[in-house]
C-alpha positions as MATLAB code, in Angstrom:
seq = 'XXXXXXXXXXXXXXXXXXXXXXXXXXXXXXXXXXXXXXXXXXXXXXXXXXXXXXXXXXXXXXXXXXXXXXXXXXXXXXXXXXXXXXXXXXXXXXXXXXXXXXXXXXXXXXXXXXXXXXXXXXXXXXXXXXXXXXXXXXXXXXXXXXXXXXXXXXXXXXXXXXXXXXXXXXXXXXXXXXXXXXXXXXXXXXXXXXXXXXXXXXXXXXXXXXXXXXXXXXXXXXXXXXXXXXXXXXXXXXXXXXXXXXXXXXXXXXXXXXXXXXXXXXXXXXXXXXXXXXXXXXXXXXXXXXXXXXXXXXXXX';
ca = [
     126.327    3.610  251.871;
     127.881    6.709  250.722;
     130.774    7.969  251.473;
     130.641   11.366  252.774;
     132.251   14.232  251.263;
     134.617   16.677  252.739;
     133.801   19.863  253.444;
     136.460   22.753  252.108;
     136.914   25.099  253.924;
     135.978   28.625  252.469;
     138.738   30.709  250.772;
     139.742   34.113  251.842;
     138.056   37.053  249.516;
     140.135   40.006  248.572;
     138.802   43.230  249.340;
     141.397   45.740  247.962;
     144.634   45.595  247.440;
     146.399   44.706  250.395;
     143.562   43.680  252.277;
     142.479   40.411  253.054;
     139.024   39.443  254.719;
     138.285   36.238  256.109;
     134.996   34.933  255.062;
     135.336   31.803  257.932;
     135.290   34.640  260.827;
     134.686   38.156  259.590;
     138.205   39.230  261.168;
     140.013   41.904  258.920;
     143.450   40.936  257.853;
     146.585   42.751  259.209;
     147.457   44.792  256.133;
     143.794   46.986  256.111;
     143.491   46.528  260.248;
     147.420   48.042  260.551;
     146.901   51.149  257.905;
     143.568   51.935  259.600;
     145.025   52.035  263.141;
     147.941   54.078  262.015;
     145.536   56.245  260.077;
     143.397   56.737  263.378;
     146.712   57.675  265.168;
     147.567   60.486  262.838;
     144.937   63.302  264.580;
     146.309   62.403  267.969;
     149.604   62.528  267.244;
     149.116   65.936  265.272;
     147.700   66.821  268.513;
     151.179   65.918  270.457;
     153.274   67.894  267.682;
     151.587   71.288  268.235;
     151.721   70.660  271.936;
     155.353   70.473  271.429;
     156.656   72.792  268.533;
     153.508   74.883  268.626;
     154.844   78.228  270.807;
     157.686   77.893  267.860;
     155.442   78.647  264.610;
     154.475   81.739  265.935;
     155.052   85.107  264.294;
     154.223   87.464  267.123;
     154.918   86.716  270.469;
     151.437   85.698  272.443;
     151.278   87.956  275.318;
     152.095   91.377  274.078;
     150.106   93.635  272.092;
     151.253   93.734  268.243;
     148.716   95.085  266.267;
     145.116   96.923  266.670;
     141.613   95.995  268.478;
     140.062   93.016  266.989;
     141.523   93.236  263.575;
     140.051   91.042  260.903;
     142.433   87.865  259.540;
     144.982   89.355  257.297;
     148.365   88.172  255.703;
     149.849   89.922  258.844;
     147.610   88.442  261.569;
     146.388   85.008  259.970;
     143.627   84.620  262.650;
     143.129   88.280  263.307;
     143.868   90.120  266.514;
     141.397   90.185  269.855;
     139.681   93.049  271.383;
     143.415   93.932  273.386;
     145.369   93.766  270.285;
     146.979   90.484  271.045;
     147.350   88.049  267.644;
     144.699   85.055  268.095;
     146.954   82.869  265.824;
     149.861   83.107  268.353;
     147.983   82.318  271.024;
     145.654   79.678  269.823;
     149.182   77.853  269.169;
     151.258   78.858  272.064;
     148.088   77.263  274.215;
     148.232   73.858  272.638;
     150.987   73.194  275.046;
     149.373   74.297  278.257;
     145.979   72.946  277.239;
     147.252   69.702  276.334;
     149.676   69.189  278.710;
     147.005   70.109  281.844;
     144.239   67.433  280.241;
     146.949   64.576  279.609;
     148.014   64.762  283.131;
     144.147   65.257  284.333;
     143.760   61.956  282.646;
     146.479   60.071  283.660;
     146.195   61.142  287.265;
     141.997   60.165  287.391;
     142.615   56.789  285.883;
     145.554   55.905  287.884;
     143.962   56.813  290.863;
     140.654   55.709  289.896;
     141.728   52.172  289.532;
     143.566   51.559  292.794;
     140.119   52.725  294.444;
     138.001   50.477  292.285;
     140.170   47.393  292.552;
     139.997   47.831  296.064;
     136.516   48.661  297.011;
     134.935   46.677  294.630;
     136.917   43.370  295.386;
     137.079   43.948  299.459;
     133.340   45.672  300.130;
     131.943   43.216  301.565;
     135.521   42.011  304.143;
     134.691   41.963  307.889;
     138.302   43.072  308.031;
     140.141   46.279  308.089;
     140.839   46.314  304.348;
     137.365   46.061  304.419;
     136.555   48.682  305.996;
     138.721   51.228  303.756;
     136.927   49.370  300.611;
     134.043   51.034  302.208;
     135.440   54.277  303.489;
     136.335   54.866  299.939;
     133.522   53.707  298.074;
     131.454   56.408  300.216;
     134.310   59.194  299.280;
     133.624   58.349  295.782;
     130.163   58.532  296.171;
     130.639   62.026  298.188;
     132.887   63.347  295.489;
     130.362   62.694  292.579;
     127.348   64.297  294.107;
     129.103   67.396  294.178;
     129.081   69.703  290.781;
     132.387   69.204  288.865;
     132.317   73.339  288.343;
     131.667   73.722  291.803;
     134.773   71.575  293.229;
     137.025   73.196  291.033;
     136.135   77.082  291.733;
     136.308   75.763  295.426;
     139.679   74.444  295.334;
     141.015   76.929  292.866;
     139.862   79.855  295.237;
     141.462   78.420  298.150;
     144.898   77.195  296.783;
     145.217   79.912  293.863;
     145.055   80.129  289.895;
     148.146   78.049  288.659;
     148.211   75.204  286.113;
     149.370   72.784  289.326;
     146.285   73.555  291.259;
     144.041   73.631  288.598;
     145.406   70.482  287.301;
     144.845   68.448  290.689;
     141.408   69.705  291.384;
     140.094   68.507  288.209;
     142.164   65.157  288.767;
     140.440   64.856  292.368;
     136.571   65.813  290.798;
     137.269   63.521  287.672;
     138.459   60.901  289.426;
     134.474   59.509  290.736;
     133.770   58.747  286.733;
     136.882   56.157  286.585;
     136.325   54.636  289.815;
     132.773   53.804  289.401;
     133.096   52.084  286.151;
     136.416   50.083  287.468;
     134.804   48.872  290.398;
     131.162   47.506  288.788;
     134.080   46.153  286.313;
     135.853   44.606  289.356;
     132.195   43.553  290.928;
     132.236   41.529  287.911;
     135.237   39.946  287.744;
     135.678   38.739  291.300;
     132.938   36.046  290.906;
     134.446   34.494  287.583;
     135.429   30.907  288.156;
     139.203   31.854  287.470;
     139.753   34.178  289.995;
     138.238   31.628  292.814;
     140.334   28.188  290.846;
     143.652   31.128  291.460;
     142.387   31.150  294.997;
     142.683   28.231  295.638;
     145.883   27.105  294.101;
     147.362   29.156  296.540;
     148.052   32.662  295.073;
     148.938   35.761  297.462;
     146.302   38.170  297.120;
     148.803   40.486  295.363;
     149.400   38.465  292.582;
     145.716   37.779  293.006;
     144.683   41.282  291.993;
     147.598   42.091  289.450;
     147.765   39.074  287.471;
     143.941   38.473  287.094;
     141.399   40.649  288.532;
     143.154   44.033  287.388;
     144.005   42.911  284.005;
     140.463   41.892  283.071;
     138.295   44.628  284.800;
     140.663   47.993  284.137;
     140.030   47.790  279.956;
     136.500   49.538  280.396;
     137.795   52.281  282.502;
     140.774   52.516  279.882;
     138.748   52.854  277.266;
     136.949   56.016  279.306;
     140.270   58.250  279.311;
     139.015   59.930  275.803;
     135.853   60.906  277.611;
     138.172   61.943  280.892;
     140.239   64.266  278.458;
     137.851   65.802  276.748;
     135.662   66.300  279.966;
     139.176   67.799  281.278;
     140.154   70.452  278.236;
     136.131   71.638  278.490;
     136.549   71.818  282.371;
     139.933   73.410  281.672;
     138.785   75.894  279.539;
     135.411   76.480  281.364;
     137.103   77.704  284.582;
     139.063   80.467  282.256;
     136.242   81.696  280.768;
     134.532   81.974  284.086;
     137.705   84.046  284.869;
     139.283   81.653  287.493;
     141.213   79.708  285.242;
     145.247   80.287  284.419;
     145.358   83.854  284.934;
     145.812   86.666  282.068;
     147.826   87.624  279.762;
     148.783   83.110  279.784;
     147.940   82.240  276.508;
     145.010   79.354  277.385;
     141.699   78.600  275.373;
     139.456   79.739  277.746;
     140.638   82.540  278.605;
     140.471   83.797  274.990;
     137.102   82.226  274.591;
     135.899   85.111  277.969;
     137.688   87.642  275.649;
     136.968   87.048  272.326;
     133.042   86.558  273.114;
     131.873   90.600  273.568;
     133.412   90.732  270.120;
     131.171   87.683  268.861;
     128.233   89.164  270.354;
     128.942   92.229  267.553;
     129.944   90.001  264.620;
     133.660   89.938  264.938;
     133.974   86.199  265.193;
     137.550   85.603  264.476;
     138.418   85.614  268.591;
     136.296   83.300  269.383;
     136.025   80.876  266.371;
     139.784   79.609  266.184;
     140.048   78.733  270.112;
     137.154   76.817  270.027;
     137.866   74.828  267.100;
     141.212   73.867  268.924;
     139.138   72.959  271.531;
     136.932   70.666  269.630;
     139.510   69.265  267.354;
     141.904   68.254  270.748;
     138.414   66.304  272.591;
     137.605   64.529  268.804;
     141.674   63.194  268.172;
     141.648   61.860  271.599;
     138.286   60.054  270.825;
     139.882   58.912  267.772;
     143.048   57.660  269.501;
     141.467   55.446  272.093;
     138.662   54.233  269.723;
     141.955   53.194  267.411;
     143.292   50.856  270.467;
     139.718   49.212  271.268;
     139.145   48.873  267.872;
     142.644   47.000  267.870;
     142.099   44.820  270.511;
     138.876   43.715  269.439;
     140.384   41.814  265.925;
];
């Protein structure tokens, strides 16, 4: 009989230098999956430096009138001036901070929020108890929330409590908030029924630890992974209420505010007032996108 022969194992191939790829699994190895995280970083964290030192690499201040209506880009006024004289440059940078500041906390508010309600209405719907009952009081709320237009919720809110970056922060928190609850609740629907939440049962774990060390940890990486899509929805919503002209009032240095002044100007061909805010706009939604597709991307390998 003969004697069978071992199988080798297959050896790594090189890629590039400083990468290694395993042929066995497909994985990437740590040098090429590290320098393409930290290169996926890079937008976002651009992003955070103009937020910060942005109002500081000005040349004009951004609220008073230095130069003449809608002036074309010049070595004076790099991105021109708008139809009140105000430099676009200065205040395309000086509203990095307010823009970015209002979506981050949009975001962070929603999700936070957003979780609690799913991990409680999705893991207690069906109780004959009064935590029950609240699973279902909530779950309802959500559902009220959501059939409601986002644009709608916020002009109501922002008419009644007034035009300030607080307000206008929490009522697009409160009307973003249905988007994260939804998907952390079907995520906790899920979860509840796996075998190792039921074994943790029944070994005797408080229902604290219960939700904290098992259900939470493996249903809140789907609504996680939805924050990009919460802050871009958040700097568009942002910047949709200004141009609407209910946003953070005049002469506030915010994106869509400029957009509502710059576009009678576009309409004639003078593009400049309206081309530089919206690219800010557009560049802010795609780093985030980057930034959390980074982290997935991460945790994935």
């Amino acid at each position: 009989m003969a004697l069978d022969t071992p199988t080798a194992l297959p050896e790594p191939t090189t890629t590039g230098a400083g990468s290694t790829r395993s042929t066995q699994d497909g994985r990437v190895g740590r040098p090429a999956g590290r320098t393409g995280f930290v290169l996926r970083l890079v937008p976002f964290a651009v992003l955070v430096v103009l937020a910060v030192v942005g109002p500081y690499l000005v040349n004009h201040p951004a609220t008073s009138v230095v130069g003449g209506q809608s002036e074309a880009p010049s070595g004076e006024f790099w991105f021109g001036t708008d139809a009140n004289g105000l430099d676009v440059y200065s205040r395309v940078m000086t509203a990095f901070r307010l823009d970015i500041v209002i979506a981050i906390c949009i975001t962070v508010i929603a999700t936070v929020v957003a979780i609690v309600i799913g991990l409680v209405s999705g893991m207690y719907q069906g109780d004959r108890t009064v935590l029950g009952f609240v699973a279902r009081l909530l779950g309802r709320a959500v559902d009220l929330v959501q059939s409601i237009p986002v644009m709608i919720a916020g002009l109501v809110i922002v008419s009644f409590f007034g035009r300030n970056a607080v307000v206008i922060t929490l009522a697009l928190a409160i009307v973003l908030i249905p988007f994260q609850a939804r998907l952390m609740r079907t995520e906790v629907l899920r979860t509840r029924s796996d075998g190792y939440v039921d074994a943790a049962r029944m070994s005797g774990e408080s229902e604290l630890r219960l939700l904290l060390g098992h259900v939470l940890p493996n249903s809140a990486r789907t609504t996680i992974e939805n924050t990009s899509t919460i802050f871009g929805m958040a700097i568009i919503f942002c910047a949709a209420l200004g141009f609407l002209g209910v946003g953070i009032p005049t002469p506030t240095a915010e994106w869509g505010t400029m957009l509502a002044a710059g576009a009678p100007d576009a309409a004639v061909g003078r593009w400049w007032p309206v081309l530089f805010p919206a690219a800010a706009l557009g560049l802010s939604v795609w780093s985030a996108s980057v930034l959390v597709a980074a982290f997935v991307g991460r945790s994935r390998v």
